[in-house]
C-alpha positions as CSV (number, residue, x, y, z in Angstrom):
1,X,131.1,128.6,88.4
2,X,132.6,129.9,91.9
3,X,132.3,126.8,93.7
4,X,134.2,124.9,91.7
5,X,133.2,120.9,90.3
6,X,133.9,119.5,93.5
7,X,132.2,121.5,95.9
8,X,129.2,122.0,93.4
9,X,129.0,117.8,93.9
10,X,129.6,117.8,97.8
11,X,126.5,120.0,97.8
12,X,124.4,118.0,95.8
13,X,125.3,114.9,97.9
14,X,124.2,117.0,101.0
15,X,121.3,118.4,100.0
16,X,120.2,114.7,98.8
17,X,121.1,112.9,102.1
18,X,119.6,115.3,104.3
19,X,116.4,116.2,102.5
20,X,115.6,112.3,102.1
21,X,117.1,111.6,105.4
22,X,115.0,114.1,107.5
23,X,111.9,112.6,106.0
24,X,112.7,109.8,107.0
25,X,113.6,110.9,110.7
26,X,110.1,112.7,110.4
27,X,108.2,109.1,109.8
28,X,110.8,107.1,112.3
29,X,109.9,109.6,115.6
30,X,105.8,108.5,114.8
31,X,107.2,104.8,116.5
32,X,105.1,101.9,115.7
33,X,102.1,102.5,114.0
34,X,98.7,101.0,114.6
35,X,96.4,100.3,111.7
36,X,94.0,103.3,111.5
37,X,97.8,105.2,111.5
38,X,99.7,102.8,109.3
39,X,96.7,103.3,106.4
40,X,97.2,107.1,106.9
41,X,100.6,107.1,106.3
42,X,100.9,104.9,103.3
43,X,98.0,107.1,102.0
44,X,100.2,109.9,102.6
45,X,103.1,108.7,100.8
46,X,101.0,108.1,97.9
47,X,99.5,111.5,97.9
48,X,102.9,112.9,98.2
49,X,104.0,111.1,95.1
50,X,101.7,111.9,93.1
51,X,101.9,115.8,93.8
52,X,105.5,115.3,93.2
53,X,104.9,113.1,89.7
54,X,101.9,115.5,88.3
55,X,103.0,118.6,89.6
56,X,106.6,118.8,89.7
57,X,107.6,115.5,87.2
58,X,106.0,115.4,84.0
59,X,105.3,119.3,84.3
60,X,109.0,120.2,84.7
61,X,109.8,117.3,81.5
62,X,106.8,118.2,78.9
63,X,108.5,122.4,79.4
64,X,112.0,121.2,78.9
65,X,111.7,118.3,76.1
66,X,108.0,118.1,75.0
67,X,105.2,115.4,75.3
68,X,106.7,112.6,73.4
69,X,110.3,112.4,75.1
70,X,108.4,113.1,78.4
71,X,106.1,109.6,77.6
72,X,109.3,107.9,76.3
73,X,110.4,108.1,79.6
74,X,107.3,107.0,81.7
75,X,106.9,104.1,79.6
76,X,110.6,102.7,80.5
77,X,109.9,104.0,84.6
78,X,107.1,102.0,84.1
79,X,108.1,99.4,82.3
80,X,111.6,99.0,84.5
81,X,109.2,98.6,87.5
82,X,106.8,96.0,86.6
83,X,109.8,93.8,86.0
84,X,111.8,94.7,89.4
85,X,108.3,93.9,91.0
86,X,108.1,90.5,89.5
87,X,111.7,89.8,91.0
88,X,111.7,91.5,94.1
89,X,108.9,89.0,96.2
90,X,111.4,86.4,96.3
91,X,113.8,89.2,98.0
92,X,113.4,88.7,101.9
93,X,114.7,91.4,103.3
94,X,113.5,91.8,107.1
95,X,112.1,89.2,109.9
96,X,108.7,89.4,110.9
97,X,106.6,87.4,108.9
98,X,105.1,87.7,105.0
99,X,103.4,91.3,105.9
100,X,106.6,92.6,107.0
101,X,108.0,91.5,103.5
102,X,105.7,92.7,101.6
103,X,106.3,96.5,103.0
104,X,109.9,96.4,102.8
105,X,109.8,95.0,99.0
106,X,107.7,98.3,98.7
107,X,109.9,100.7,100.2
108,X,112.4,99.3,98.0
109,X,110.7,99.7,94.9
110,X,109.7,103.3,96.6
111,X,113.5,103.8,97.4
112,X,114.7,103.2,93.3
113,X,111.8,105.3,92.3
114,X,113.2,108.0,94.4
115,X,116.7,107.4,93.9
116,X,116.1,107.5,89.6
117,X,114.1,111.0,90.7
118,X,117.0,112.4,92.3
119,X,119.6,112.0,89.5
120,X,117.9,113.9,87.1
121,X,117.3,116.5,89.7
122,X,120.9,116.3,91.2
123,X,122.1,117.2,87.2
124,X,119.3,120.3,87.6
125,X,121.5,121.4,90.2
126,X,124.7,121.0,88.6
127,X,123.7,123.2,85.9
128,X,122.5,125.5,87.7
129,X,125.7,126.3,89.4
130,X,126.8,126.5,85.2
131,X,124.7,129.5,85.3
132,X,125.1,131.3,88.0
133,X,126.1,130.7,92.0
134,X,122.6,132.1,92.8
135,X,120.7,130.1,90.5
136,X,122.4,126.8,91.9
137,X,122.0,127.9,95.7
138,X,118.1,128.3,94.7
139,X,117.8,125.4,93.4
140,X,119.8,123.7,95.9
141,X,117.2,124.6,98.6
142,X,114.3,123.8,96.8
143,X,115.7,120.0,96.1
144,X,116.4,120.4,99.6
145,X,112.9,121.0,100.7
146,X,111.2,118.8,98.3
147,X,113.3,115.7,99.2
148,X,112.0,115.9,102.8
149,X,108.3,114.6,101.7
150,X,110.1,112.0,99.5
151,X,111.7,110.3,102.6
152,X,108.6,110.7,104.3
153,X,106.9,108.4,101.3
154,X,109.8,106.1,101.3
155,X,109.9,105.7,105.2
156,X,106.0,104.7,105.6
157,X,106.5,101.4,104.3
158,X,109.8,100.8,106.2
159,X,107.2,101.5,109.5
160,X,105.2,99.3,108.9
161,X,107.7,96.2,108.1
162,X,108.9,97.2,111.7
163,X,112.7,98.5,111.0
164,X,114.0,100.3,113.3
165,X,114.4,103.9,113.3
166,X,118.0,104.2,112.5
167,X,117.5,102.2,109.7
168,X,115.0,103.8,108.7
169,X,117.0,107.4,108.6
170,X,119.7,105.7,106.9
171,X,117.9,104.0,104.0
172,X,116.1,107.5,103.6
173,X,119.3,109.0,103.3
174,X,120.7,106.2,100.9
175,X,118.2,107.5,98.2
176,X,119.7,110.9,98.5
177,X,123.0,109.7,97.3
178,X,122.7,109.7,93.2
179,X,121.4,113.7,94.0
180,X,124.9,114.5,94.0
181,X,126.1,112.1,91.4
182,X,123.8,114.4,89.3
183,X,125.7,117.3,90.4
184,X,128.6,116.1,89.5
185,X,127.2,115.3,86.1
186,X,125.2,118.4,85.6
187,X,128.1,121.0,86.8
188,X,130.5,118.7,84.5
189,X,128.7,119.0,81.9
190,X,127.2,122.7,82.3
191,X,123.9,122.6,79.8
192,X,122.5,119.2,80.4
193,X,120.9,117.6,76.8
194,X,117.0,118.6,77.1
195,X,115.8,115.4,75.8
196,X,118.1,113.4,78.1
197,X,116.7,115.0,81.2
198,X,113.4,115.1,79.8
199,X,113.6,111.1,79.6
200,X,115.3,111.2,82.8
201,X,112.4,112.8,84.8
202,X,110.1,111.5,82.7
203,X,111.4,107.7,83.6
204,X,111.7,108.5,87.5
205,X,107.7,109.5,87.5
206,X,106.6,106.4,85.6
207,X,108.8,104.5,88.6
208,X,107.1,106.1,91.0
209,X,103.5,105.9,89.4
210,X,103.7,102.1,89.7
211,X,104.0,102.1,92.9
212,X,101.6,104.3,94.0
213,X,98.9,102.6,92.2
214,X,100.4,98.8,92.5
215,X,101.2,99.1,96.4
216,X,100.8,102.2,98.2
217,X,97.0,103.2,97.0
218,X,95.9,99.6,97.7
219,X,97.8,98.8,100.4
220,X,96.5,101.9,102.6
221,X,92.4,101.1,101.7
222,X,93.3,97.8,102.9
223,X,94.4,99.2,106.0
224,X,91.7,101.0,106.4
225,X,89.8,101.8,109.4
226,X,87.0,104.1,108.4
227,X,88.1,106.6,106.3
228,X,92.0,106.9,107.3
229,X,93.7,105.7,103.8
230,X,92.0,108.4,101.9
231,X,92.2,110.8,104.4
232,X,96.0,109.9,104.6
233,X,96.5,110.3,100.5
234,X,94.7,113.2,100.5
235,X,96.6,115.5,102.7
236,X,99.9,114.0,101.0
237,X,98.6,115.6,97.8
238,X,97.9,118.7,99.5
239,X,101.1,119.1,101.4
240,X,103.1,117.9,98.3
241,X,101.0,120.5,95.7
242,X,101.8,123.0,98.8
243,X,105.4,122.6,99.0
244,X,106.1,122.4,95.1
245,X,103.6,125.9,94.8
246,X,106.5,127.2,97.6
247,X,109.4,126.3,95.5
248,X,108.6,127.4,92.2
């Protein structure tokens, strides 16, 4: 491994920060968002993540550890997040009234969805670099790019609790964090267990799952001025099947 353990990690914890980050920045320059916008957006973030859970998730997890080990894992994810939703509405996180409450409690839950993706794909990365330079720089870039739709996702709900933009970018950015605690693990450990990550990807898509269907579906119909909450999860799928088509 040229780059060494530590270098492999810094890269890991770049690629994470910026790729979540710059989604973020992406959603924060839209500025406030009116309803027919704000149902478009949390429509997007759900179509994003479910590209990212049926295309890139439990595809990745049922070729490296099989079915079983792949449902194993989306049990817990979902099972981890029906309990952090039935503590998390007596979090108050922001000013602004019960609405704005209610999106922040689901960019959090989208934020530790996100965060539990990017471990497992952090330790991808890390292994990679076990292999071969080229093989981590590759995969490097296409974390990279895929993270950028995943801060998108997470930011939507921040909009519409009415955070401000910098806060925005930097809880974004906060989710790309365990990406390169991943790294670290993965380059450490050089062939990462198949049935560990398999539970590990496995868990983060089940995570995100119940959110998309508990909050972000719902919550962007309810929105809804005509047509703009479908339209919004519809070319999140799109975009999300586009970019994962790009990086595989």
């Amino acid at each position: 491994m040229g780059l060494g353990l530590w270098k492999v990690t810094l890269l890991g914890l770049v690629v994470g920060v910026l790729g979540t980050g710059l989604g973020g920045c992406l959603v924060a320059l839209l500025g406030e968002l009116k309803q027919r916008s704000l149902s478009f957006v949390l429509g997007f973030s759900g179509g994003i993540m479910l590209a990212i859970i049926f295309v890139d998730l439990l595809d990745e997890a049922v070729e490296i550890g099989g079915v079983v080990y792949t449902f194993v894992g989306l049990s817990l994810g979902v099972g981890l997040l029906v309990l952090l939703d039935m503590m998390l509405p007596h979090i108050h996180a922001v000013q602004g009234g019960e609405q704005s409450n209610h999106f922040m409690r689901m960019s959090i839950l989208l934020g530790l969805g996100i965060a539990m993706h990017n471990l497992p794909e952090g330790m991808a990365v890390g292994a990679g670099f076990a292999v071969s330079d080229l093989t981590g720089w590759w995969l490097g870039f296409t974390m990279f790019v895929q993270n950028i739709p995943e801060g998108m996702a997470m930011a939507g709900p921040m909009a519409a609790a009415g955070l401000s933009p910098m806060k925005m970018i930097g809880y974004t950015a906060a989710a790309g964090i365990p990406m390169g605690i991943g790294a670290w693990l993965g380059a450490l450990i050089g062939n990462v267990s198949p049935v560990s990550l398999t539970i590990s990807l496995g868990f983060a898509a089940g995570a995100m799952l119940y959110i998309v269907f508990d909050e972000l579906v719902p919550e962007a119909q309810r929105q809804a001025k005509g047509h703009s909450g479908t339209f919004g999860a519809v070319a999140g799928v799109l975009l999300g099947v586009a970019i994962s088509m790009f990086t595989n």
